[in-house]
N, C-alpha and C positions, 0 to 999 in steps of 0.2 A: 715188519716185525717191530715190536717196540715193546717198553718194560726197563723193568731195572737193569744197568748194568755193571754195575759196579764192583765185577771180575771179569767184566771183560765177554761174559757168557753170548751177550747177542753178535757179538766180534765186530762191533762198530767203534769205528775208528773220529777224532775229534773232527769237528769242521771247525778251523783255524777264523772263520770269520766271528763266530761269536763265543764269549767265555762263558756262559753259563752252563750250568751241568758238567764240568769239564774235571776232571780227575789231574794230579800232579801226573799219574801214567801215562796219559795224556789219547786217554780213553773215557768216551760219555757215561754219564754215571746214571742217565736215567734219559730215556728218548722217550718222550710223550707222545709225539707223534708217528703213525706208523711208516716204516720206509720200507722198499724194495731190497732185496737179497740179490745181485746181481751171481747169479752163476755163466760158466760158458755154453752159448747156444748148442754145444752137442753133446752136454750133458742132460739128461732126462732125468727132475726129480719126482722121486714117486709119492716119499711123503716127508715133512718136517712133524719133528715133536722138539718142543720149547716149553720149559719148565720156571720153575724160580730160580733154579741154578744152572740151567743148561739151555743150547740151542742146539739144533743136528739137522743133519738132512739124509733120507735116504736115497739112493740112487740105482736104475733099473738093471745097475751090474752089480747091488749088492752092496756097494761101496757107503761107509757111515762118513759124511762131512760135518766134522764140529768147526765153526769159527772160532 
């Protein structure tokens, strides 16, 4: 995932090694490059939709995951 985040939408959290991109919330304001979504292995996602203002994930019991 990557993109703007600066509400927080992609639900990535800071990496304390470096300041840049870094929000006073102390959430990334913009991830350039793409990173993995860690979910747990017995969750089955079926599909994500990620927008300008949102991220989600669907799952095969119906269930909607926003970061």
């Amino acid at each position: 995932m990557w993109g703007w985040n600066e509400k927080g939408q992609l639900g990535l959290s800071v990496n304390h090694d470096h300041d840049d991109g870094q929000s006073s919330s102390g959430q990334v304001q913009c991830q350039t490059v793409p990173v993995p979504i860690n979910f747990p292995d017995d969750l089955e996602v079926m599909t994500v939709s990620c927008g300008t203002r949102h991220s989600a994930a669907i799952t095969g019991m119906k269930t909607v995951i926003i970061p």
